[in-house]
C-alpha positions as CSV (number, residue, x, y, z in Angstrom):
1,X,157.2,107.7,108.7
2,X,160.3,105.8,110.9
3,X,161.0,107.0,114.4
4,X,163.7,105.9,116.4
5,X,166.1,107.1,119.3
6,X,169.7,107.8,118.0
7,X,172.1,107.1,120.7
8,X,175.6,107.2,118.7
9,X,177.7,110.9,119.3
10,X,177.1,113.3,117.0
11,X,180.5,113.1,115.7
12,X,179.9,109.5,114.0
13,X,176.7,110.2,113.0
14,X,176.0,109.3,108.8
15,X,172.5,110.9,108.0
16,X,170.7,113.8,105.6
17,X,170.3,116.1,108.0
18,X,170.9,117.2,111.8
19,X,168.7,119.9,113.8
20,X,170.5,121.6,116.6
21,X,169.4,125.2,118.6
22,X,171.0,128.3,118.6
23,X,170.0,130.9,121.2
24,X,170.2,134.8,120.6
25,X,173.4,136.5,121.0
26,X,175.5,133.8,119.0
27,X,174.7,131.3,122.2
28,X,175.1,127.4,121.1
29,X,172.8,124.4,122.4
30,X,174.9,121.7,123.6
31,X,174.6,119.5,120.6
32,X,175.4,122.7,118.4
33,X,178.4,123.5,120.5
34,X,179.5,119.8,120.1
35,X,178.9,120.0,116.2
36,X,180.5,123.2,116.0
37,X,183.8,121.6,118.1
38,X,184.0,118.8,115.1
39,X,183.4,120.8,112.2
40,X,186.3,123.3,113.1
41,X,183.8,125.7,114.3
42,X,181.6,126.0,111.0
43,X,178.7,126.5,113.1
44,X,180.4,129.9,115.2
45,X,181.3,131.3,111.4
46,X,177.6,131.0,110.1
47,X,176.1,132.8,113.2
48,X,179.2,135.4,113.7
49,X,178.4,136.8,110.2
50,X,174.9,137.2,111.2
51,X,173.2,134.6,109.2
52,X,171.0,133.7,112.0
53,X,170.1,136.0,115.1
54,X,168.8,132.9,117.4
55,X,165.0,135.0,116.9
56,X,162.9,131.8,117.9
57,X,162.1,130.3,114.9
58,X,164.3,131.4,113.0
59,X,166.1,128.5,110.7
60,X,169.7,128.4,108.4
61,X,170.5,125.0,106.4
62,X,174.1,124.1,106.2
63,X,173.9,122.2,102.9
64,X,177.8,121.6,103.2
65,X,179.2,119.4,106.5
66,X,183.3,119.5,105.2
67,X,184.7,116.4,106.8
68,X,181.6,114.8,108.7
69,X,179.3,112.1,107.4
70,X,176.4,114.5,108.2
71,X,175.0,116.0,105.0
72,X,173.5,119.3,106.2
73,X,173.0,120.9,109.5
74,X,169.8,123.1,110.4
75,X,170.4,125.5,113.0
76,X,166.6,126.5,114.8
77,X,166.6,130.1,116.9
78,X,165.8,129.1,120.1
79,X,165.3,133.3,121.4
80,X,166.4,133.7,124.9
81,X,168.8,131.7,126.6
82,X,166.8,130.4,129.4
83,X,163.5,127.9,129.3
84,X,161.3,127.6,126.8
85,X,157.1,128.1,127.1
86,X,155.8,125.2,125.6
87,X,154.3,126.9,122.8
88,X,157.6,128.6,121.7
89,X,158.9,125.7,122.1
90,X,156.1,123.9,119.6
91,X,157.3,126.8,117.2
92,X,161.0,126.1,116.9
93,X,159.8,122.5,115.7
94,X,157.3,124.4,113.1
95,X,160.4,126.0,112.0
96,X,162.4,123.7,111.6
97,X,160.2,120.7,109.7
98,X,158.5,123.3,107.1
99,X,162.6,123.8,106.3
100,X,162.9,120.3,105.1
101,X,160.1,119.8,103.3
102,X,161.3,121.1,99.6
103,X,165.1,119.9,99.9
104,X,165.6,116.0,99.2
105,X,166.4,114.7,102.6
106,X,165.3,111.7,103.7
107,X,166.5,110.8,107.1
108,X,166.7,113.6,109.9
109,X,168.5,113.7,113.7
110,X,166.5,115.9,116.0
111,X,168.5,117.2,119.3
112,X,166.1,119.7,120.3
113,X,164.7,117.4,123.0
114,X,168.0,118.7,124.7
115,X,166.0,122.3,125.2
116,X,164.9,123.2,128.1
117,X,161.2,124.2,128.3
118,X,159.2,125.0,131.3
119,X,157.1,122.4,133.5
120,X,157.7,120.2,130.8
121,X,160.0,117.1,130.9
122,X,162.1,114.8,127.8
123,X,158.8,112.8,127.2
124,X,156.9,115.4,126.5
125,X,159.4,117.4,124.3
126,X,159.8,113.8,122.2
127,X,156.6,113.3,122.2
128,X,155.8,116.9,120.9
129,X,158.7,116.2,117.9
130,X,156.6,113.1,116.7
131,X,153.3,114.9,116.8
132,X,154.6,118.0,115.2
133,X,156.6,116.5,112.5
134,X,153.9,114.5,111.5
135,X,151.6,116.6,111.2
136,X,153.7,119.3,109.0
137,X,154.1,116.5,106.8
138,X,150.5,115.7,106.3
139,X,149.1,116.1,102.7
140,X,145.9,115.0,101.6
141,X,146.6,112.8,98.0
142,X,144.1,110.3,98.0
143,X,142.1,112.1,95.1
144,X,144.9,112.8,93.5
145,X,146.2,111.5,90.4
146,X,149.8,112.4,91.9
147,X,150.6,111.1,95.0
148,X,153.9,113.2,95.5
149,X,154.2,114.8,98.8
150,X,155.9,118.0,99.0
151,X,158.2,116.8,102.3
152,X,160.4,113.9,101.3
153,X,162.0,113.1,105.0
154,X,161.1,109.3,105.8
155,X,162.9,108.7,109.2
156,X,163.0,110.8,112.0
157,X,165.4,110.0,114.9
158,X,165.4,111.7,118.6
159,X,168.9,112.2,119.6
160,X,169.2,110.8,123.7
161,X,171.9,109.7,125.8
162,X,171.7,106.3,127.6
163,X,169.9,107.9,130.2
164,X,167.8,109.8,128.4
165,X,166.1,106.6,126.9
166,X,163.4,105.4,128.8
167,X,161.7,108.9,128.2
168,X,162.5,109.8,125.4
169,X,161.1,106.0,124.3
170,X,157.7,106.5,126.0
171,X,157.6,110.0,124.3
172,X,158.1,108.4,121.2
173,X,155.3,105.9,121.4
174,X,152.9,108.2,122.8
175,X,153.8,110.7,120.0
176,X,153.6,107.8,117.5
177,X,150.2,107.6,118.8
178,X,148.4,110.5,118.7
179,X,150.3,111.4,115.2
180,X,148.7,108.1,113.9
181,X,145.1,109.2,115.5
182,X,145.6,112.8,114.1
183,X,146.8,111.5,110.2
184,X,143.3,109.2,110.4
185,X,141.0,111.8,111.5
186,X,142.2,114.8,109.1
187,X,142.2,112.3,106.6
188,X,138.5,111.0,106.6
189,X,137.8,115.0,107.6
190,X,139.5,115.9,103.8
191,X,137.6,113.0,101.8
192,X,134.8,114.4,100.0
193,X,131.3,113.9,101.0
194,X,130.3,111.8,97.8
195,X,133.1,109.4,99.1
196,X,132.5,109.8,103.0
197,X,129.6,109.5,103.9
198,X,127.6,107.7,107.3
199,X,128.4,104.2,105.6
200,X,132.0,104.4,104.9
201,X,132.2,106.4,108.1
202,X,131.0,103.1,109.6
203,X,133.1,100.8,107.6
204,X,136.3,103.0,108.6
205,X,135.1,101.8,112.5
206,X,134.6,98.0,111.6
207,X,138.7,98.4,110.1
208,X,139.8,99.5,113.7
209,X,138.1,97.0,115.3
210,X,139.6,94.4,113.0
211,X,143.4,96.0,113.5
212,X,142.9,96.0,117.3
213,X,141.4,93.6,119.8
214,X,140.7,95.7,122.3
215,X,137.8,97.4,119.9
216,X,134.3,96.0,120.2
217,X,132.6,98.1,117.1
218,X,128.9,97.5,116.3
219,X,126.6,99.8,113.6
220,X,123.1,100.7,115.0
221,X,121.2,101.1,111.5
222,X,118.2,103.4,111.4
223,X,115.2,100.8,112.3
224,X,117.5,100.3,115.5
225,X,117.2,103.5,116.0
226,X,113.6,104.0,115.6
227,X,113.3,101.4,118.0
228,X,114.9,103.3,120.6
229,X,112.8,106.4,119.7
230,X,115.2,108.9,118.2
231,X,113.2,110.7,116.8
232,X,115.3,114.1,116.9
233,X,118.2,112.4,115.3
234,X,116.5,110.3,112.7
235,X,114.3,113.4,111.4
236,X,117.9,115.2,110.5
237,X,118.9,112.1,108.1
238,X,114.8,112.0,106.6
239,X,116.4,114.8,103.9
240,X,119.0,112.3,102.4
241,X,119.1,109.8,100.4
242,X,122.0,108.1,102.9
243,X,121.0,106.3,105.7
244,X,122.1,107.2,109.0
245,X,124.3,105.3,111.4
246,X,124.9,105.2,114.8
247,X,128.7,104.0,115.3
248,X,129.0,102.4,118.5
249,X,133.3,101.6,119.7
250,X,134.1,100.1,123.0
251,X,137.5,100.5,124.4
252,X,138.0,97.9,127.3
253,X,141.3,98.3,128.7
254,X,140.6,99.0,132.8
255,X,139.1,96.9,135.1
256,X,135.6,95.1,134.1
257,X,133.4,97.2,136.7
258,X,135.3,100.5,136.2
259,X,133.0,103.2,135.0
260,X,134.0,104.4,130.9
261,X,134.4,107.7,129.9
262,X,131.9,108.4,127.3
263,X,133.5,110.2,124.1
264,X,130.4,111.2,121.4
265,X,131.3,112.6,118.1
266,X,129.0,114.1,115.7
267,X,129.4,113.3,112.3
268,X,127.4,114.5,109.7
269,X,129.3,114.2,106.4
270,X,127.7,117.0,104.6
271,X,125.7,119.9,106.1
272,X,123.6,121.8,103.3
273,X,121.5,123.3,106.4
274,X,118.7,121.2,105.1
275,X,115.4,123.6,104.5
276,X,117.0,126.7,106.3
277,X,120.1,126.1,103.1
278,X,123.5,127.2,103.8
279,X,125.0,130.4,101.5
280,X,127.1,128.9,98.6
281,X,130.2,129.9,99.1
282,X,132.3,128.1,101.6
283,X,129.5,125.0,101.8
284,X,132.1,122.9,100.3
285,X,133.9,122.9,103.7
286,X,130.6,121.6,105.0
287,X,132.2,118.1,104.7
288,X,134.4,118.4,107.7
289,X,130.8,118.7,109.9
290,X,131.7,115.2,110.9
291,X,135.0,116.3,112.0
292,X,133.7,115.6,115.6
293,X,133.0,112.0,114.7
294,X,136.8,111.7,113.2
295,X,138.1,113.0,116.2
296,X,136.8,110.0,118.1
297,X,137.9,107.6,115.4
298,X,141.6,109.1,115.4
299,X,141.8,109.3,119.8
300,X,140.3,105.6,119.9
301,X,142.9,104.6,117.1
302,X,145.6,106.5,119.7
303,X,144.5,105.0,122.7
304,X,144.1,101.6,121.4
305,X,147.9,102.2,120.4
306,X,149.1,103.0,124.0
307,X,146.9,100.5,125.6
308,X,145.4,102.9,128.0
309,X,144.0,101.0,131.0
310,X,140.5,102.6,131.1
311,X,137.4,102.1,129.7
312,X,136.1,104.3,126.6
313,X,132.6,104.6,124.7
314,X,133.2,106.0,121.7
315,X,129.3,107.2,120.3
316,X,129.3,108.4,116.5
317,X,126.1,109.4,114.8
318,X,126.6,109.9,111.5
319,X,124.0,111.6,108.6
320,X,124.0,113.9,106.0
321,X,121.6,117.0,106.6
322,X,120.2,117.7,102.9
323,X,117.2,120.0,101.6
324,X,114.7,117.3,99.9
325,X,110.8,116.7,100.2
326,X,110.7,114.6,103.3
327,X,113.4,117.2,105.3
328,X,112.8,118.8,108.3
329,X,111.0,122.2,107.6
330,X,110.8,125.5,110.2
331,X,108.8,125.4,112.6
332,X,108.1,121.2,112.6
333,X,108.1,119.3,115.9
334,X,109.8,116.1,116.8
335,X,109.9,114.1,120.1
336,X,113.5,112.9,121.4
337,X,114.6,109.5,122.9
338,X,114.5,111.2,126.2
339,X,110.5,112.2,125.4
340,X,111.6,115.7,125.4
341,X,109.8,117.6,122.2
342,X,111.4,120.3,120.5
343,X,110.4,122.7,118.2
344,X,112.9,123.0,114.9
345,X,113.2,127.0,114.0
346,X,116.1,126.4,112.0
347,X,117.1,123.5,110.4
348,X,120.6,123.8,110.0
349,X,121.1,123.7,113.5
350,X,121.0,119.9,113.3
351,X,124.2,118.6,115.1
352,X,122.4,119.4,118.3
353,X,119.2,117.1,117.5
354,X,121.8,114.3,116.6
355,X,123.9,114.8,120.0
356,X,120.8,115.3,122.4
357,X,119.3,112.0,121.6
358,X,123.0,110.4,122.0
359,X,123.7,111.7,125.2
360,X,120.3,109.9,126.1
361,X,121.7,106.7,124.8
362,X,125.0,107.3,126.8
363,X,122.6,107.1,130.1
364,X,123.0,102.8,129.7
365,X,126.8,103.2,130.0
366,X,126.5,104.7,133.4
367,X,129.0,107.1,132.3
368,X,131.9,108.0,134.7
369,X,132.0,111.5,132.0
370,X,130.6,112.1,128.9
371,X,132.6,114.3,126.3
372,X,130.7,115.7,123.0
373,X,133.1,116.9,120.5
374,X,131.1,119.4,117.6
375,X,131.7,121.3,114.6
376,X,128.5,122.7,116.5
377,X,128.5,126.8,116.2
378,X,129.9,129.5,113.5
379,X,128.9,131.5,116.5
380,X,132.2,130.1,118.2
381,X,135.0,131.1,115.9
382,X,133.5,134.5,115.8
383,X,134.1,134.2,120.0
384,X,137.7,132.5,119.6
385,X,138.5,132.8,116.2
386,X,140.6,129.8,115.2
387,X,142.9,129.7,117.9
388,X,141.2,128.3,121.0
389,X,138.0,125.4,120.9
390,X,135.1,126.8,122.9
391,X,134.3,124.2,126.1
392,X,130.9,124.3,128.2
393,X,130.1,121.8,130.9
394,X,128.3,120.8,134.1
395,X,130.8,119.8,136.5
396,X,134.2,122.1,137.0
397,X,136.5,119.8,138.0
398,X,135.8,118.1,134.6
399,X,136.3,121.5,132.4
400,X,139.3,122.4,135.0
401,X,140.6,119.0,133.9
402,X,140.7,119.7,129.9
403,X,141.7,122.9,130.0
404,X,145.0,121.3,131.6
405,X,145.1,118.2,129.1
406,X,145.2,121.3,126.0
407,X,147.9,123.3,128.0
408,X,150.1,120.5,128.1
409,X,149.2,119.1,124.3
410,X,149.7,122.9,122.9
411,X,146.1,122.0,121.9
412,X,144.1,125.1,123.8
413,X,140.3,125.3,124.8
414,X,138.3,128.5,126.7
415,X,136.0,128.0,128.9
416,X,132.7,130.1,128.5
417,X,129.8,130.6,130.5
418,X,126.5,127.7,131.0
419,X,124.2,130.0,132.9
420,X,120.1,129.4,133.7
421,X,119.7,132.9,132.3
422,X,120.8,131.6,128.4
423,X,118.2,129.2,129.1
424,X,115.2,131.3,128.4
425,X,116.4,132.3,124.7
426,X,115.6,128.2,123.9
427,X,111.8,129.0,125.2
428,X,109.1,127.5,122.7
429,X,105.4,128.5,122.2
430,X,104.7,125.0,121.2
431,X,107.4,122.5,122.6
432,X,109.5,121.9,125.0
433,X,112.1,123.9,124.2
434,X,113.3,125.4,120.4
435,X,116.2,124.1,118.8
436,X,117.5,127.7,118.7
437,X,118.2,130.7,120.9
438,X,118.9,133.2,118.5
439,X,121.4,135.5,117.1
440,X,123.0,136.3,120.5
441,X,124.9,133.9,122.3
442,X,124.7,131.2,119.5
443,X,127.7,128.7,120.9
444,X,126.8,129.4,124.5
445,X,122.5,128.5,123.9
446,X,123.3,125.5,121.9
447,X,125.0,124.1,124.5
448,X,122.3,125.3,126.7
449,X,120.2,122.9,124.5
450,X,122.4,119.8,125.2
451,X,122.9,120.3,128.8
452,X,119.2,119.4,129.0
453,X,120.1,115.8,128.0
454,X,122.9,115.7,130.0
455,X,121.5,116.2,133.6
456,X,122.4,112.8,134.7
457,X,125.8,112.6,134.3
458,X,129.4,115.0,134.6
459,X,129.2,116.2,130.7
460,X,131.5,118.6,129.2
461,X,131.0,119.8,125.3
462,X,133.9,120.7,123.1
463,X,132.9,123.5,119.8
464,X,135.6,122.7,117.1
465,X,133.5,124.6,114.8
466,X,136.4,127.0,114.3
467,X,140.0,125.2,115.0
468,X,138.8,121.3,113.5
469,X,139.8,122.8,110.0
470,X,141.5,125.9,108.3
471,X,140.0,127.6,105.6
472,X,141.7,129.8,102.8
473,X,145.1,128.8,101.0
474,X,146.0,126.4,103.2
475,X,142.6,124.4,103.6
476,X,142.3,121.3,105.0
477,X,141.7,119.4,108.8
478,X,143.9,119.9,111.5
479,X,143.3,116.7,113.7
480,X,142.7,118.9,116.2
481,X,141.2,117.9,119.2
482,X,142.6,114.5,119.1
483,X,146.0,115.6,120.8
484,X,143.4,117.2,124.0
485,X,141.4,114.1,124.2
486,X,144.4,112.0,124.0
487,X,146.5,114.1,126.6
488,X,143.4,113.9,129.1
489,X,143.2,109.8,128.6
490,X,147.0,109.6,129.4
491,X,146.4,111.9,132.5
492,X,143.5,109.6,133.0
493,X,145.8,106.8,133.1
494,X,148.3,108.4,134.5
495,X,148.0,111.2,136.6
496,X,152.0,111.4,137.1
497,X,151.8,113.3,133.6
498,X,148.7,115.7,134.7
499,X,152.2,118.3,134.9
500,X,155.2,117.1,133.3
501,X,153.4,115.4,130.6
């Protein structure tokens, strides 16, 4: 998809379709008053007669502009006259891109950048039309004998005054970013497991190091591995017939010396639960367990696109967890890179064996923070449902930090608890610790279990268990957290945007 800045008056505008506001109680936006002042006040007749209430959200398509070179004007209900909250703000764009999807326009002029919404400035609000069109145009084809997309539109335009440019340009690009990060990670999240799995995972890595310079990628195969003494990771990928990789992306764009920010992604392309097998229905949505790996793919992709100056590790291990002869069983023991044992009671909880040894290996980055990302728990969605990512950490002005980055990217996380007293579920008769704490508390104890490797540095852990993909009619990855990673990079970078964004 194009996007550009449109600059010319409305009045000489020649395009498919223009989106203006309309607030409750037959109130205009300033572009709608203007369109309605050149159009003889077609605008004031469709909301007189009650066509639209201004109910945020609300939408009415003008397929008729008498006298313009506009094709079609659609009015978005804006609710009350007065600032926006970010998130009704996000919903007025929902609105108004799932209107033009079915009709054939091709080329669209957004002037709800013009709203006014709450702590939040022009760059952000163009930066939140990029990311929000995009990703309401999203549709998974690639197995499809036909490609046709349902939404048609191929060039959005931000409508800004000459002084309005310079923002709304820089929330462009940063929206073009994270769009572009998003599309890569729900795609590889939607591929099937027989077409992604650890090696084209791998392969999809060595592509973005080739497209940008500033990505050093290298594969860690499973003898490296062994080398290093994983032993928890490598005895998850023992029960395919796959072999495991350890993606390895380095993101130099600060100062030589300057500490990275570690980002680790588990990705397992297919969870059967191993031994301890998964109930049949719903294990087809099993391939998005590597959604955590995607998400690092698609923010590196972002960041690498904004030329961040900072320093990123991005860390994917990548398996499938299978039932077979040589699998993990109940009750086996392995020994992690840290020389830690532990004591496998259930073996589909396996992303946790990958991700301990990992944050080991992140110890030789000397790690300014380390960030897991984790289709980890079931446990969380049943604490947050499929609203909010669960987040657990060591160090609060870390977590304190996130929780901003997904207020400003309309991307939310909740903090829960990472008390000693969750500790003791993880006690083992026979190893160091079990790789389960049982039924209670399952999101909370398994990151319990990871804090233990992740005592030498600031770590925080992100569940995605519940909000990296929807399930039902609609199925399919959401790209989510990418926009809350990327967000807390810019602030990173940035710290002028920790507010206005």
């Amino acid at each position: 998809m194009d996007y550009s800045i449109e600059t010319a008056p409305l009045e000489e505008l020649q395009c498919d379709c223009v989106i203006v506001g309309v607030y409750q109680d037959q109130q205009l936006s300033p572009s709608a008053t203007a369109l309605n002042n050149s159009t003889n006040g077609l605008i004031n007749n469709i909301v007189s007669r009650g066509d639209l209430s201004g109910k945020n959200g609300e939408t009415v398509l003008i397929n008729a502009v008498p006298g313009s070179k506009i094709e079609r004007i659609l009015l978005v209900g804006l609710g009350e006259n007065k600032p926006l909250s970010g998130k009704n703000y996000k919903k007025a764009l929902l609105a108004a891109v799932n209107s033009l999807k079915k009709p054939q326009i091709k080329s669209v002029v957004c002037c709800l950048a013009e709203c006014d919404v709450t702590d939040r400035d022009r760059q952000w609000k163009s930066q939140q039309i990029i990311e929000v069109f995009n990703d309401a145009a999203y549709q998974f084809t690639h197995t499809k004998s036909d490609k046709e997309t349902e939404s048609k539109i191929e060039k959005i335009s931000i409508a800004a005054s000459e002084t309005e440019q310079a923002l709304t340009h820089a929330g462009l690009v940063q929206g073009k970013a994270v769009a572009e990060g998003m599309n890569l990670t729900k795609h590889l999240g939607d591929l099937p497991g027989n077409l992604c799995t650890p090696t084209f995972l791998a392969e999809q890595a060595l592509e973005l190091g080739k497209k940008y310079a500033s990505l050093a990628v290298k594969i860690l195969e499973e003898s490296d591995m062994a080398a290093l003494g994983m032993g928890a990771f490598l005895s998850v990928s023992r029960g395919s017939r796959q072999p495991a990789k350890l993606i390895t992306l380095e993101y130099q764009g600060g100062e030589k010396n300057a500490k990275p920010i570690v980002l680790i992604g588990k990705g397992l392309t297919f969870d059967a639960g191993g031994i301890s097998l998964k109930p049949g229905p719903g294990m087809d949505e099993m391939k998005y367990d590597m959604c955590g790996g995607a998400t690092v793919l698609g923010t590196l992709l972002a960041v690498a696109q904004m030329q961040l100056p900072l320093n990123i590790i991005g860390l994917i291990p990548s398996s499938e967890n299978m039932p077979d002869g040589d699998a993990n069983k109940p009750g086996d023991i392995v020994t992690s890179m840290s020389g830690k044992t532990i004591e496998i009671l259930n073996t589909d909880a396996e992303g946790r064996l990958l991700l301990c040894d990992i944050l080991t290996y992140a110890e030789r980055y000397n790690p300014d923070v380390v960030i897991d990302i984790a289709t980890l728990t079931g446990a969380c969605g049943v604490a947050l449902g499929r609203v909010a990512s669960g987040l657990l950490g060591n160090d609060d002005a870390l977590c304190n930090e996130l929780t901003a980055a997904g207020e400003i990217a309309n991307d939310n996380i909740w903090r829960l608890p990472l008390w000693e007293e969750y500790q003791e579920q993880l006690k083992s008769n026979f190893a160091d610790m079990a790789n389960v704490g049982g039924k209670d508390g399952g999101t909370i104890t398994a990151a319990c279990f990871l804090a233990r490797f992740a005592e030498k540095f600031r770590w925080a852990h992100l569940d995605i268990a519940a909000t990296a993909w929807r399930t039902g009619p609609t199925k399919g990855a959401t790209g989510r957290p990418v926009p809350l990673l990327s967000q807390y990079l810019i602030s990173r970078a940035q710290p002028s945007q920790n507010i206005s964004g």
